[in-house]
C-alpha positions as CSV (number, residue, x, y, z in Angstrom):
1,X,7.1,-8.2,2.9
2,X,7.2,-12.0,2.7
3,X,5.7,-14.5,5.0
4,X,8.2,-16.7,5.0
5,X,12.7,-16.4,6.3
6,X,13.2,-19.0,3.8
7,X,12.2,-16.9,1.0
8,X,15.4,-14.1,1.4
9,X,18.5,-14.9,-0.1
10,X,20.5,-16.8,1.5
11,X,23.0,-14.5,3.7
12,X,21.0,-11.8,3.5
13,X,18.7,-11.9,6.1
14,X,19.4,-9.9,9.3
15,X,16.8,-9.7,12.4
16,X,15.8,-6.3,13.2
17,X,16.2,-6.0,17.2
18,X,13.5,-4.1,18.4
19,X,11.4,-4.7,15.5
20,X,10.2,-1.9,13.4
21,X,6.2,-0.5,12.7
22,X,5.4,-0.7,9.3
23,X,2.3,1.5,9.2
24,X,-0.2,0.6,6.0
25,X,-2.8,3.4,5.0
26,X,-5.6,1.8,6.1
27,X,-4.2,2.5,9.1
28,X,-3.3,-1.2,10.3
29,X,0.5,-1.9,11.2
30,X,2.5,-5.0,11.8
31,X,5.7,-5.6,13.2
32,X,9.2,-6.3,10.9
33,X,11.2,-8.9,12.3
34,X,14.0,-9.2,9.6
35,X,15.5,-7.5,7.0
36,X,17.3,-9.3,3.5
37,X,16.9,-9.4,-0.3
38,X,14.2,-11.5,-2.4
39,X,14.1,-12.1,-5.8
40,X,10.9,-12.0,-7.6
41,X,10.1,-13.6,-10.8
42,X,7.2,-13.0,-13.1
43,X,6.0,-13.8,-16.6
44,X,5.4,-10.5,-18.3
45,X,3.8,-10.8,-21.8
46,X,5.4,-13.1,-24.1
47,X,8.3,-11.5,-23.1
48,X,9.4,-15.1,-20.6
49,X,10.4,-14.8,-17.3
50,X,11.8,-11.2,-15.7
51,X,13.1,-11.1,-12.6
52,X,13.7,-8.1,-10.1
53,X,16.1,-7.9,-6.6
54,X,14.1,-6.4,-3.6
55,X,16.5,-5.4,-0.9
């Protein structure tokens, strides 16, 4: 989940129409609007940057 459209790959991002209830276990829920890929990067050790594809 990411708070912002600009943060999905570009061409990746579809709207979800109805939007789907994502249910948390502390039994709160919110609404997805949108669907797409992100890419994460971290610093893991001295190991540099890693990066990992969320779709």
């Amino acid at each position: 989940m990411v708070p912002h459209r600009s943060w999905f790959e570009p061409g990746t991002y579809h709207v979800l129409h109805p939007p789907r209830t994502i249910s948390f276990g502390d039994e709160s829920s919110v609404n997805a609007i949108g669907i797409g890929t992100v890419i994460l990067q971290a610093t893991v050790g001295k190991k540099g940057l890693q990066y990992c594809t969320v779709k």
